[in-house]
mmCIF file as Biopython writes it, N, C-alpha, C and O atoms, coordinates in Angstrom:
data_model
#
loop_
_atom_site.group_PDB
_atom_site.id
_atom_site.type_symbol
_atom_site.label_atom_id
_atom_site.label_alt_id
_atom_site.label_comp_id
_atom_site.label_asym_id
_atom_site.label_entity_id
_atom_site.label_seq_id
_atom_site.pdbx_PDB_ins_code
_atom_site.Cartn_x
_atom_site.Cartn_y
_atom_site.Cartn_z
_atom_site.occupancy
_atom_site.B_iso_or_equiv
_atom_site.auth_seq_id
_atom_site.auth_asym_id
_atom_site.pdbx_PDB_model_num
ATOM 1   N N  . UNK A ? 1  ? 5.488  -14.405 44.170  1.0 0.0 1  A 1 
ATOM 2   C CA . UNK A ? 1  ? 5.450  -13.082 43.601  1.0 0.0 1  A 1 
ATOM 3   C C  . UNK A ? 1  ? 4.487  -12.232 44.427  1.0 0.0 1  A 1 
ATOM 4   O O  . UNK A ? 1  ? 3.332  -12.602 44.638  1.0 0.0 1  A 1 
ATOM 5   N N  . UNK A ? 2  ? 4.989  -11.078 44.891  1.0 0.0 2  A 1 
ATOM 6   C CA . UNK A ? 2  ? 3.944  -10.017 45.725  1.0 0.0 2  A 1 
ATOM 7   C C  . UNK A ? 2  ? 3.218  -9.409  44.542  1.0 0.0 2  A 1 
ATOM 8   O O  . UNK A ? 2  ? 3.337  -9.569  43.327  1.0 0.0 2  A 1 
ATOM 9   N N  . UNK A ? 3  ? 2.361  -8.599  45.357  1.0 0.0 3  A 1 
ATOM 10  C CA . UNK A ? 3  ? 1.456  -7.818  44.124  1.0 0.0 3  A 1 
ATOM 11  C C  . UNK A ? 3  ? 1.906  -6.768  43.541  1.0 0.0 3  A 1 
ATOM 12  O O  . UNK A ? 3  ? 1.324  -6.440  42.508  1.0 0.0 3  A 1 
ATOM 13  N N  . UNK A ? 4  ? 2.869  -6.067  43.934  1.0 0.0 4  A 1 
ATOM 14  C CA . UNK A ? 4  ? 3.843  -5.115  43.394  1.0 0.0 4  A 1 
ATOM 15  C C  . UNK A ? 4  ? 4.346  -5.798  41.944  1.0 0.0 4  A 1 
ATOM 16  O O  . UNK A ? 4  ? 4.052  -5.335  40.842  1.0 0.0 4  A 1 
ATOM 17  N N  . UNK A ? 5  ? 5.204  -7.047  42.181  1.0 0.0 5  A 1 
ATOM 18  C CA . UNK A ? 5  ? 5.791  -7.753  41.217  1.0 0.0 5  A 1 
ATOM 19  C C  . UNK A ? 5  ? 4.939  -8.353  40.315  1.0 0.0 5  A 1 
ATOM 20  O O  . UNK A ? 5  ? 5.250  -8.299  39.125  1.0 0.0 5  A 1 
ATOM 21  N N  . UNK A ? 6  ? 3.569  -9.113  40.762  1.0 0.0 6  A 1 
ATOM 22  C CA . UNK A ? 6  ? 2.627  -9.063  39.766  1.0 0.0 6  A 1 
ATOM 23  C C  . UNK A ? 6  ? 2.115  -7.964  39.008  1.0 0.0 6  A 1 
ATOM 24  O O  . UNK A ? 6  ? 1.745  -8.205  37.859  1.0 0.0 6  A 1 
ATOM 25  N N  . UNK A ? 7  ? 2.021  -6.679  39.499  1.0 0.0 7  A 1 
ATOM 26  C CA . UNK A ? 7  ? 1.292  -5.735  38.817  1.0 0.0 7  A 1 
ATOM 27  C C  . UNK A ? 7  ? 2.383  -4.697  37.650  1.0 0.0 7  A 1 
ATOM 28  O O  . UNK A ? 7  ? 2.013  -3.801  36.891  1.0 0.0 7  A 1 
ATOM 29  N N  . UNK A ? 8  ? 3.867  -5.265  37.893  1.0 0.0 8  A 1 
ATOM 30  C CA . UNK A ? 8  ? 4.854  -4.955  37.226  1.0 0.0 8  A 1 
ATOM 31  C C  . UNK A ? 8  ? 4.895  -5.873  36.295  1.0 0.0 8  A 1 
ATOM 32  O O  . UNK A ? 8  ? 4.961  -5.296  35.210  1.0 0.0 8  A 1 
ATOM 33  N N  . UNK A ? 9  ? 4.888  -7.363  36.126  1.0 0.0 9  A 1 
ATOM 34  C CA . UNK A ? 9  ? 4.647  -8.233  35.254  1.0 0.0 9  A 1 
ATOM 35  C C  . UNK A ? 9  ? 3.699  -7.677  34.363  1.0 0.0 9  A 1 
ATOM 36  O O  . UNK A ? 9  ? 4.013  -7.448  33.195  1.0 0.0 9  A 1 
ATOM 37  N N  . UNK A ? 10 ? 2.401  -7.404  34.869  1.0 0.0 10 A 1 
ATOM 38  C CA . UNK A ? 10 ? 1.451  -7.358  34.055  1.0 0.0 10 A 1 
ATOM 39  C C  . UNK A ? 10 ? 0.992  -5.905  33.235  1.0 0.0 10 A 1 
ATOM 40  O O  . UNK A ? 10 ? 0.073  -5.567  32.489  1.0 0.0 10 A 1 
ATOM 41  N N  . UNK A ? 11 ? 2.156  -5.294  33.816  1.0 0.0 11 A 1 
ATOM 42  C CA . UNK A ? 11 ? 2.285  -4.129  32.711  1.0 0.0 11 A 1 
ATOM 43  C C  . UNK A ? 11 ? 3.327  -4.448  31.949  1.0 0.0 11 A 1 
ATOM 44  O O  . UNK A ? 11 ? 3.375  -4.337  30.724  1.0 0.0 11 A 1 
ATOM 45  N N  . UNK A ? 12 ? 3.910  -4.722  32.442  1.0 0.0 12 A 1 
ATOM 46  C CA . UNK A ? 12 ? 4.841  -5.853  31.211  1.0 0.0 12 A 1 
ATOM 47  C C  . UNK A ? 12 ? 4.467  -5.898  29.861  1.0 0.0 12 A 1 
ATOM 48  O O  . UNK A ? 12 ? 4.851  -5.396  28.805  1.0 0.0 12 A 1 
ATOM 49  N N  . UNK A ? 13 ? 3.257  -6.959  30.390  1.0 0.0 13 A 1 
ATOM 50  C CA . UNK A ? 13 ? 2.829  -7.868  29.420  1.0 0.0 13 A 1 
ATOM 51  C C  . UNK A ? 13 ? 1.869  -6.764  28.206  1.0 0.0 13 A 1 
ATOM 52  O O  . UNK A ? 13 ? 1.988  -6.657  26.986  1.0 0.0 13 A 1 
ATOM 53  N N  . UNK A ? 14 ? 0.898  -6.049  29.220  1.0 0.0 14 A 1 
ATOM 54  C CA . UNK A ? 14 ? 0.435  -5.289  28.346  1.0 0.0 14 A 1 
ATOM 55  C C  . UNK A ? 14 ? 1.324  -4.543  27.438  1.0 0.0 14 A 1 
ATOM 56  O O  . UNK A ? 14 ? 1.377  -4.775  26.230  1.0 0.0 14 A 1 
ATOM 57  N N  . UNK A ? 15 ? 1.889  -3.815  27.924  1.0 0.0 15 A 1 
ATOM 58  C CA . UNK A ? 15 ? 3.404  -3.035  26.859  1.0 0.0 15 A 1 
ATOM 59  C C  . UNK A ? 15 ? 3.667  -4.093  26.203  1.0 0.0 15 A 1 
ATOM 60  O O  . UNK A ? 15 ? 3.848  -3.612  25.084  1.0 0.0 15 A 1 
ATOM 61  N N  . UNK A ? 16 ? 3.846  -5.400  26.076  1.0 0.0 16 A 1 
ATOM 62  C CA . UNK A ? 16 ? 4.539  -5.774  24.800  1.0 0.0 16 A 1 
ATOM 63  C C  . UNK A ? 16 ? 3.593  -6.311  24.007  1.0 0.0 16 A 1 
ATOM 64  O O  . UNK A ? 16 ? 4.029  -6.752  22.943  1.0 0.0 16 A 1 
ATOM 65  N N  . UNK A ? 17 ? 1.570  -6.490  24.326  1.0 0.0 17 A 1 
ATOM 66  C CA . UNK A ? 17 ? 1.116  -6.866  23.674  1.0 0.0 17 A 1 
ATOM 67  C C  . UNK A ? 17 ? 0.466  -5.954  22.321  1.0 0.0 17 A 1 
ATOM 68  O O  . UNK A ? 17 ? 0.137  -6.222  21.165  1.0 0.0 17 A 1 
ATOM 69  N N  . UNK A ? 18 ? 0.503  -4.394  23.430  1.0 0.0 18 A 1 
ATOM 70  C CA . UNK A ? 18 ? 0.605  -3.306  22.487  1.0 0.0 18 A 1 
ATOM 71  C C  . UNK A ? 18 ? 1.089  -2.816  21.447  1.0 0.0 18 A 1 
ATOM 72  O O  . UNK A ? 18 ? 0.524  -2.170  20.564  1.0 0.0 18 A 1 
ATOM 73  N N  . UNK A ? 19 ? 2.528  -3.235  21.585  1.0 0.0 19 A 1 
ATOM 74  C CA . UNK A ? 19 ? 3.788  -2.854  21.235  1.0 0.0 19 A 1 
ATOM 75  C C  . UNK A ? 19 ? 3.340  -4.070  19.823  1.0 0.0 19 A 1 
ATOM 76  O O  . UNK A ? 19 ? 2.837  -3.528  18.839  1.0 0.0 19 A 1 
ATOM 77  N N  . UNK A ? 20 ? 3.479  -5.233  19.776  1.0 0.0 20 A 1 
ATOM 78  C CA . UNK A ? 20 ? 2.941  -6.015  18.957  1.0 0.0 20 A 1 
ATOM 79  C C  . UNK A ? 20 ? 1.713  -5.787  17.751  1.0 0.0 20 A 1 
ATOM 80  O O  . UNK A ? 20 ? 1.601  -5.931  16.533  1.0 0.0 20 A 1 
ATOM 81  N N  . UNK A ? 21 ? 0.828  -5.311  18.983  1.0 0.0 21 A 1 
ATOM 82  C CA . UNK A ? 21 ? -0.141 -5.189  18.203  1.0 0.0 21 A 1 
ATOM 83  C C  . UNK A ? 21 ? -0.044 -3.810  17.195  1.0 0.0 21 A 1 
ATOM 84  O O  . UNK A ? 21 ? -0.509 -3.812  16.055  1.0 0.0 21 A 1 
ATOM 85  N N  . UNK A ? 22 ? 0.678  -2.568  17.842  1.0 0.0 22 A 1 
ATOM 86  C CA . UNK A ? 22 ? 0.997  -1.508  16.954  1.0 0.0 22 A 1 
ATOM 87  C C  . UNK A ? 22 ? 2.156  -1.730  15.400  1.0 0.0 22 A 1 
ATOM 88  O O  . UNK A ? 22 ? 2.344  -0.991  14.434  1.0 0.0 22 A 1 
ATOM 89  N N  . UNK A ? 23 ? 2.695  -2.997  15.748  1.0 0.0 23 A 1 
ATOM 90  C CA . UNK A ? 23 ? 3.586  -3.159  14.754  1.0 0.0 23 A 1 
ATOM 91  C C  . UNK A ? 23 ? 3.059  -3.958  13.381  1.0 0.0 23 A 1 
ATOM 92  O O  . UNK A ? 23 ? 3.272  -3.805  12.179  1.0 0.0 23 A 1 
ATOM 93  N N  . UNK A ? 24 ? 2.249  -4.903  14.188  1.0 0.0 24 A 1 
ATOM 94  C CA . UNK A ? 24 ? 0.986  -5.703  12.750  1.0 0.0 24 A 1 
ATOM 95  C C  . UNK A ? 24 ? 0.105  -4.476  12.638  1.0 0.0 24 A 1 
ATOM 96  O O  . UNK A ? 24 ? -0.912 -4.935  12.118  1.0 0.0 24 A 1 
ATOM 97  N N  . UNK A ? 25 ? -0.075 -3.290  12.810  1.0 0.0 25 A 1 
ATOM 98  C CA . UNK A ? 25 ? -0.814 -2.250  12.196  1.0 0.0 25 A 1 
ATOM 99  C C  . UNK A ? 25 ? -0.099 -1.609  11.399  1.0 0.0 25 A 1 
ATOM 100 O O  . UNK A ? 25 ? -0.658 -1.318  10.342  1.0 0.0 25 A 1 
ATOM 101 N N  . UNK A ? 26 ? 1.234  -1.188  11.559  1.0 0.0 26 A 1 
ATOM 102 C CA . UNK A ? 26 ? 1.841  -0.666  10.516  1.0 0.0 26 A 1 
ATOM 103 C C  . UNK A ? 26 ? 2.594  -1.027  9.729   1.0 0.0 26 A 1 
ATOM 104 O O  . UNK A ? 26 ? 3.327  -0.359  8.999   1.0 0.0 26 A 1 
ATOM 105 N N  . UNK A ? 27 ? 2.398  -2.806  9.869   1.0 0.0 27 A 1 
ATOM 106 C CA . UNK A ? 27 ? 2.919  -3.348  8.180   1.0 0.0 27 A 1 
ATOM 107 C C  . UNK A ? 27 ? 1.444  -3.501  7.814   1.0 0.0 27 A 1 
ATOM 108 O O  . UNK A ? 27 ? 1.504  -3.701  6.601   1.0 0.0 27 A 1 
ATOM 109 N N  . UNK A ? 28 ? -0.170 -3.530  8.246   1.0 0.0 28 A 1 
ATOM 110 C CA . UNK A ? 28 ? -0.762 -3.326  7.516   1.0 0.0 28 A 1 
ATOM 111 C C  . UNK A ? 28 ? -0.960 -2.344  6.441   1.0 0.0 28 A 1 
ATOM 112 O O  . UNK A ? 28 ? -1.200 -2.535  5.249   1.0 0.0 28 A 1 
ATOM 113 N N  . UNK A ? 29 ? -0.759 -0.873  7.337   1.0 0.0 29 A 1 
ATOM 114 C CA . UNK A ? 29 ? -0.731 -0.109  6.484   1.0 0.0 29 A 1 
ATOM 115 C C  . UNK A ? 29 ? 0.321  0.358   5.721   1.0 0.0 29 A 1 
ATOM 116 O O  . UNK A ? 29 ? 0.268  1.412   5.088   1.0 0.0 29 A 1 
ATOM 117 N N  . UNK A ? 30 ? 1.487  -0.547  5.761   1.0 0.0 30 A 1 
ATOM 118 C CA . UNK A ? 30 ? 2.368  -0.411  4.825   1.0 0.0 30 A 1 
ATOM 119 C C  . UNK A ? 30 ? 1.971  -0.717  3.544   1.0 0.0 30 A 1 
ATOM 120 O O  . UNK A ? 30 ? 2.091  -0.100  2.485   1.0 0.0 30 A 1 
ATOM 121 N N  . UNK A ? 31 ? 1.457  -1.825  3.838   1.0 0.0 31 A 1 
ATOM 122 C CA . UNK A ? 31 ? 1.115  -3.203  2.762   1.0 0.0 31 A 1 
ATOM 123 C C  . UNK A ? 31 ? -0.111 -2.206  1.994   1.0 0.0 31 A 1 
ATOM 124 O O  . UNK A ? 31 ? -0.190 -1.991  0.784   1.0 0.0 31 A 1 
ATOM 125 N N  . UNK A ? 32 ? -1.227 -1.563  3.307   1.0 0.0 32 A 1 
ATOM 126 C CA . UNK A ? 32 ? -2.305 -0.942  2.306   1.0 0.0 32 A 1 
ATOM 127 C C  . UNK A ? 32 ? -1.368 -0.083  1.053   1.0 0.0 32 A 1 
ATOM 128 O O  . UNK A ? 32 ? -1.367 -0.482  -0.112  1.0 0.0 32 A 1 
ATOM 129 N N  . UNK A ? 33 ? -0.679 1.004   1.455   1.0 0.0 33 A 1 
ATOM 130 C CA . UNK A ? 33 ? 0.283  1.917   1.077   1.0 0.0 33 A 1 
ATOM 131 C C  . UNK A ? 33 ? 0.643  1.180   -0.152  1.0 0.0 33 A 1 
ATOM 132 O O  . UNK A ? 33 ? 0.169  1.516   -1.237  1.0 0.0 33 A 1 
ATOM 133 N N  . UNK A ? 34 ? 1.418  0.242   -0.034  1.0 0.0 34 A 1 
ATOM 134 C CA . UNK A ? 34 ? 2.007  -0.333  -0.944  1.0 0.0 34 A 1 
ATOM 135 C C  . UNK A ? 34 ? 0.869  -1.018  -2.978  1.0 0.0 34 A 1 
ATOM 136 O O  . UNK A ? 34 ? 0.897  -1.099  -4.206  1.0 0.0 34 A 1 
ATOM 137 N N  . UNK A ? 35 ? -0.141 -1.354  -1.232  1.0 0.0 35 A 1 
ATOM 138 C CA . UNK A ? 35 ? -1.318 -2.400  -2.647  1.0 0.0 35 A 1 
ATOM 139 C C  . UNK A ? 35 ? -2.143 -0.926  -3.162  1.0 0.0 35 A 1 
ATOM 140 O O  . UNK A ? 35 ? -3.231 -1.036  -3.728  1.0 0.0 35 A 1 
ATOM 141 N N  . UNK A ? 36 ? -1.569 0.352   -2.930  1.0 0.0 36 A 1 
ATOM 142 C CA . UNK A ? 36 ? -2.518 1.686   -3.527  1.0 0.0 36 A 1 
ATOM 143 C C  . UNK A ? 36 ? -1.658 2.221   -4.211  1.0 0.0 36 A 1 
ATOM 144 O O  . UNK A ? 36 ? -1.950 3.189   -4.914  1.0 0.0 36 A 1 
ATOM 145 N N  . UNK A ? 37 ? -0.907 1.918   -4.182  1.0 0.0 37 A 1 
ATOM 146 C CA . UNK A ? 37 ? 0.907  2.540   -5.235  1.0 0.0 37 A 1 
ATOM 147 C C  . UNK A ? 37 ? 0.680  1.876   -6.315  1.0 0.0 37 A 1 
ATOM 148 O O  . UNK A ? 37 ? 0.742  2.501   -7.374  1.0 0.0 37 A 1 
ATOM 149 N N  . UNK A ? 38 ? 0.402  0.638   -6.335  1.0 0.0 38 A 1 
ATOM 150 C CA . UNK A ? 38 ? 0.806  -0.569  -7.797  1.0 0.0 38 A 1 
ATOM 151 C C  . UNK A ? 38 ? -0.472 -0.068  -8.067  1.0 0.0 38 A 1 
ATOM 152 O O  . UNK A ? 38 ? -0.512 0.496   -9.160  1.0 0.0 38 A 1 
ATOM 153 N N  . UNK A ? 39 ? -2.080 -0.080  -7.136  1.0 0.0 39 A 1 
ATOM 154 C CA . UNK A ? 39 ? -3.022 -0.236  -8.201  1.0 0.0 39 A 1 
ATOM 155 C C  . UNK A ? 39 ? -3.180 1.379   -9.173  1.0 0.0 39 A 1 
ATOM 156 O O  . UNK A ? 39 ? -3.936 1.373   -10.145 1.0 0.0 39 A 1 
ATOM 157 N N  . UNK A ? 40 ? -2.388 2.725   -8.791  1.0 0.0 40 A 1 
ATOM 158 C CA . UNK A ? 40 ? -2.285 3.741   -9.571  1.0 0.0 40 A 1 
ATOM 159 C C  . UNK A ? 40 ? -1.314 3.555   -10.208 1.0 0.0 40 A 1 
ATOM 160 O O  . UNK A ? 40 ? -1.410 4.240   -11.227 1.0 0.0 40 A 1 
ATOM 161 N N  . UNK A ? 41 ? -0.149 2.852   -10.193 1.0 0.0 41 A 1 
ATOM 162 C CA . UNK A ? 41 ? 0.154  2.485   -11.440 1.0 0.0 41 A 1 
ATOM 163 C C  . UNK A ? 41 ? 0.169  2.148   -12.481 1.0 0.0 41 A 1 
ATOM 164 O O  . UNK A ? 41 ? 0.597  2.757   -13.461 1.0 0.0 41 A 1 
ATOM 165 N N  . UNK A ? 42 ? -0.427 0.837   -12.407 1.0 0.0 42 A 1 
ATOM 166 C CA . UNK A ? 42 ? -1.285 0.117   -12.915 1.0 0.0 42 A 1 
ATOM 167 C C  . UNK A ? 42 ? -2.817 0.864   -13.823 1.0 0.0 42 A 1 
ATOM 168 O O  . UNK A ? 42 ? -3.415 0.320   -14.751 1.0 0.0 42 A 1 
ATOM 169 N N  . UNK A ? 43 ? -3.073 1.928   -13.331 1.0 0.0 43 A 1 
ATOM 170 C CA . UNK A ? 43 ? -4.300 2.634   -13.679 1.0 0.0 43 A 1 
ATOM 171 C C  . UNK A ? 43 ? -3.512 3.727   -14.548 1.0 0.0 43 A 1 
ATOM 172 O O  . UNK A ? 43 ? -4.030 3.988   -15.634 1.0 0.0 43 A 1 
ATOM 173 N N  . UNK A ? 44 ? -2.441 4.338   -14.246 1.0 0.0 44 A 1 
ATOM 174 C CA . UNK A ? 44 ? -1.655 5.211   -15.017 1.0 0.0 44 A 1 
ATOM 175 C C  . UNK A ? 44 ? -1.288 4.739   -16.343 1.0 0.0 44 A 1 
ATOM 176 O O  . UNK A ? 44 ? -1.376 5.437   -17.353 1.0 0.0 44 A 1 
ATOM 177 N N  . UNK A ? 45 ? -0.722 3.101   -16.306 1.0 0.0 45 A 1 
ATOM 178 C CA . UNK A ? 45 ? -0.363 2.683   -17.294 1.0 0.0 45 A 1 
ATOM 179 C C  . UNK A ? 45 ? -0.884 2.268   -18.273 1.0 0.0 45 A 1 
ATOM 180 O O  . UNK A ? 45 ? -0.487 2.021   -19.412 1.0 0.0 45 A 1 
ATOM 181 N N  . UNK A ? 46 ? -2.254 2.167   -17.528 1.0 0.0 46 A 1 
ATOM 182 C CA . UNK A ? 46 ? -3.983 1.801   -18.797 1.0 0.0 46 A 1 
ATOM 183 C C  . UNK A ? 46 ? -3.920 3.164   -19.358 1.0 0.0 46 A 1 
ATOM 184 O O  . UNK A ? 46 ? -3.931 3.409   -20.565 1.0 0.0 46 A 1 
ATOM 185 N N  . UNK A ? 47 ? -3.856 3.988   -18.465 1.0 0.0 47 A 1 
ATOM 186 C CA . UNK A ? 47 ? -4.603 5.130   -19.248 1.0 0.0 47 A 1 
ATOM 187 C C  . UNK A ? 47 ? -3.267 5.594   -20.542 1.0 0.0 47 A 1 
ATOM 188 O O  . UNK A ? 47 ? -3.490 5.714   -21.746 1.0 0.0 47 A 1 
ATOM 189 N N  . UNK A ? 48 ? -2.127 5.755   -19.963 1.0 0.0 48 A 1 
ATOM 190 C CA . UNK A ? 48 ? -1.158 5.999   -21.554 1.0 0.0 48 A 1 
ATOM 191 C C  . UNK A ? 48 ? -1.426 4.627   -22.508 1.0 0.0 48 A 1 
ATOM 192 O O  . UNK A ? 48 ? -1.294 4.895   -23.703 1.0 0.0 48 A 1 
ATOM 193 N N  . UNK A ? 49 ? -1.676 3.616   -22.315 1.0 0.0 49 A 1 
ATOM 194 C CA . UNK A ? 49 ? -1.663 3.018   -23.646 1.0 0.0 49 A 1 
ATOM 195 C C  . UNK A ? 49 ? -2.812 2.951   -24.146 1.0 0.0 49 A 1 
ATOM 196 O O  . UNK A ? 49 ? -2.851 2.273   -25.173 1.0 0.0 49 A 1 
ATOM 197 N N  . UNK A ? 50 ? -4.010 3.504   -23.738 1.0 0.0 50 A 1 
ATOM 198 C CA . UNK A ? 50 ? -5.163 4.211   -24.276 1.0 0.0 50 A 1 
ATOM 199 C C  . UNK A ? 50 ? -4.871 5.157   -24.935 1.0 0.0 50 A 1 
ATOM 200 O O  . UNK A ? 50 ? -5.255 5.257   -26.100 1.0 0.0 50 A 1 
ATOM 201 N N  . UNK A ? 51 ? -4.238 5.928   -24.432 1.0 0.0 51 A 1 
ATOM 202 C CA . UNK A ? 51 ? -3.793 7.603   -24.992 1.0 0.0 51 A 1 
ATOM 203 C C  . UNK A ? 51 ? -2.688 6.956   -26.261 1.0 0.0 51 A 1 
ATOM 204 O O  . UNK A ? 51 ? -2.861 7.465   -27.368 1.0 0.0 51 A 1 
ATOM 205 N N  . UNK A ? 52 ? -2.017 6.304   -26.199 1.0 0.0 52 A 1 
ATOM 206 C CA . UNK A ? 52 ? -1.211 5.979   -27.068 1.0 0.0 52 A 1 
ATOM 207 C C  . UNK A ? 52 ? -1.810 5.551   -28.190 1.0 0.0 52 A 1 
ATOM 208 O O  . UNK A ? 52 ? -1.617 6.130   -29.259 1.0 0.0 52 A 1 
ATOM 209 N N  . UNK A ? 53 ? -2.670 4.402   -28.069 1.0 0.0 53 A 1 
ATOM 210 C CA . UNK A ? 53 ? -3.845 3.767   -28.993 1.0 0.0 53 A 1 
ATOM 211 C C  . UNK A ? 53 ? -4.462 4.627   -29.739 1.0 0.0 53 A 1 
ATOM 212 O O  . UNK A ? 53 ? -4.558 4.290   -30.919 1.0 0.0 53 A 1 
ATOM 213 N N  . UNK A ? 54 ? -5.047 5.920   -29.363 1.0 0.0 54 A 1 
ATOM 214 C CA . UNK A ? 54 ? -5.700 6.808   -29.620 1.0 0.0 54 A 1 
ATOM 215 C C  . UNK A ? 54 ? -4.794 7.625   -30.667 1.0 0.0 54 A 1 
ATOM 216 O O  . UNK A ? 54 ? -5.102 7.770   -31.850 1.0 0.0 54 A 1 
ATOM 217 N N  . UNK A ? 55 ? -4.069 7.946   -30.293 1.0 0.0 55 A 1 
ATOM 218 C CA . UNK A ? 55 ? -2.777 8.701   -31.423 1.0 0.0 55 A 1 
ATOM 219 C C  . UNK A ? 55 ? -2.582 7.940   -32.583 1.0 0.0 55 A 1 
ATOM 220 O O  . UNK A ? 55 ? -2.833 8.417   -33.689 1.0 0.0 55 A 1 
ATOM 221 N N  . UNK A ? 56 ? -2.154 6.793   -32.433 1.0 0.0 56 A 1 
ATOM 222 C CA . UNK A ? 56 ? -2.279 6.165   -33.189 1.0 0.0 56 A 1 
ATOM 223 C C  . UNK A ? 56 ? -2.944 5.986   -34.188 1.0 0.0 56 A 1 
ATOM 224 O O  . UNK A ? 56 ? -2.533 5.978   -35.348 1.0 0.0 56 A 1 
ATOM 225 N N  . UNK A ? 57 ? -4.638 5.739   -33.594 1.0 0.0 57 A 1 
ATOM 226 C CA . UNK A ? 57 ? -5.545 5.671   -34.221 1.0 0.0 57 A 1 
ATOM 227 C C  . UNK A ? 57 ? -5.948 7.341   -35.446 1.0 0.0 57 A 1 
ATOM 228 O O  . UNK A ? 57 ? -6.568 7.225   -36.503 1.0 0.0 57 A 1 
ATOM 229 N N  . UNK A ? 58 ? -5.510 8.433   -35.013 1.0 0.0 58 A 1 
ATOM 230 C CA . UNK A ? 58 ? -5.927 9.559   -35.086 1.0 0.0 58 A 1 
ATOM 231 C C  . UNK A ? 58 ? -4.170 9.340   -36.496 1.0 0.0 58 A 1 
ATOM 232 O O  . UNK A ? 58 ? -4.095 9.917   -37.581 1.0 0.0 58 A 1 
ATOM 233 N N  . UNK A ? 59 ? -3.439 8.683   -36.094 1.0 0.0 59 A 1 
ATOM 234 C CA . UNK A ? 59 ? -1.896 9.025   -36.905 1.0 0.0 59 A 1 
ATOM 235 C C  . UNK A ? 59 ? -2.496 8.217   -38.031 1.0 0.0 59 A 1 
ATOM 236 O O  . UNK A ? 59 ? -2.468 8.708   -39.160 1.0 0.0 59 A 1 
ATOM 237 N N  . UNK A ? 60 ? -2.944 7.233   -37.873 1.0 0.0 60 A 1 
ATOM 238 C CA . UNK A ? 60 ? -3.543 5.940   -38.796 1.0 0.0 60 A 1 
ATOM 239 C C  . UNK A ? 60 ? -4.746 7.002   -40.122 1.0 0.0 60 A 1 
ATOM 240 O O  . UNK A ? 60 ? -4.740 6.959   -41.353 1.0 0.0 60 A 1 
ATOM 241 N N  . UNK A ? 61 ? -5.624 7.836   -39.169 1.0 0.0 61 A 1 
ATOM 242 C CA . UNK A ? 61 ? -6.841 8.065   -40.175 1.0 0.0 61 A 1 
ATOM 243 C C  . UNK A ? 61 ? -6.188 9.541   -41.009 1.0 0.0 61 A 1 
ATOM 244 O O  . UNK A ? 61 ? -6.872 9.981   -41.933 1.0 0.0 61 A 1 
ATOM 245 N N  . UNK A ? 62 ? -4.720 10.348  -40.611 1.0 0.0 62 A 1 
ATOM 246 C CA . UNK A ? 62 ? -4.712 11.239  -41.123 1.0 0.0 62 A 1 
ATOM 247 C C  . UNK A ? 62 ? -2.894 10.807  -42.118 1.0 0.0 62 A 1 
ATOM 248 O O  . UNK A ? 62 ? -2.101 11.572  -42.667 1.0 0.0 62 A 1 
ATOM 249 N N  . UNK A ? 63 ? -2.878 9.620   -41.982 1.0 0.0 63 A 1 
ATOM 250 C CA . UNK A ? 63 ? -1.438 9.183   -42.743 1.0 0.0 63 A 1 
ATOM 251 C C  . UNK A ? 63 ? -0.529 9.354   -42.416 1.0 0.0 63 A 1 
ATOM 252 O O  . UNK A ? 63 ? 0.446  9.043   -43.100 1.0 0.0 63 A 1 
ATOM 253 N N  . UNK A ? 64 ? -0.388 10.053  -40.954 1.0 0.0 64 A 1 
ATOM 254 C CA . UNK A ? 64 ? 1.323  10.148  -40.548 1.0 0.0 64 A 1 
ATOM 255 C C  . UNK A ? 64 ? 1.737  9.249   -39.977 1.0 0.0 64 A 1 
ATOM 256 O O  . UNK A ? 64 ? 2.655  9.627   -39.250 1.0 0.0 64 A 1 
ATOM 257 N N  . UNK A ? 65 ? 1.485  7.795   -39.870 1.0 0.0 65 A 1 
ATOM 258 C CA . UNK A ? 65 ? 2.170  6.756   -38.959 1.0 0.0 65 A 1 
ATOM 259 C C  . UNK A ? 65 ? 2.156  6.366   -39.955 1.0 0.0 65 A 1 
ATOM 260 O O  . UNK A ? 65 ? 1.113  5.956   -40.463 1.0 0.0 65 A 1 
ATOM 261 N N  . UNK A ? 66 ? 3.481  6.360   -40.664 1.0 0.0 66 A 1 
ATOM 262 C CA . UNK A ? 66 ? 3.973  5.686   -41.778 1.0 0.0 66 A 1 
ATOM 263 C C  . UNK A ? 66 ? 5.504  5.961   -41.741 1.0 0.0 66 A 1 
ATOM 264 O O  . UNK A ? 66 ? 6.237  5.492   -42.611 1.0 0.0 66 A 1 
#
């Protein structure tokens, strides 16, 4: 291999280690994306059955949840 052909290899190599490495970054931040979706869900869904509890509680002390 001349040094032409080595130095074409070895951009090669870099381009595909890049290329790699840019792709495990954006299923990381898919995955972040993803694990910040469920945990506001998850936080949305505390907070209505708090709010729900609460009605309740408020339907309970004035007799209309019956």
């Amino acid at each position: 291999m001349d040094k032409s052909q080595n130095a074409s290899y070895q951009a090669g190599e870099a381009k595909g280690q890049a290329q790699e490495k840019a792709g495990n970054m954006a299923d990381k931040a898919t995955n972040a994306a993803q694990s910040a979706k469920e945990s506001c869900q998850e936080a949305g869904q505390q907070m209505k059955d708090k709010a729900q509890g609460a009605c309740d509680a408020v339907k309970d002390k004035v007799g209309a949840n019956k």
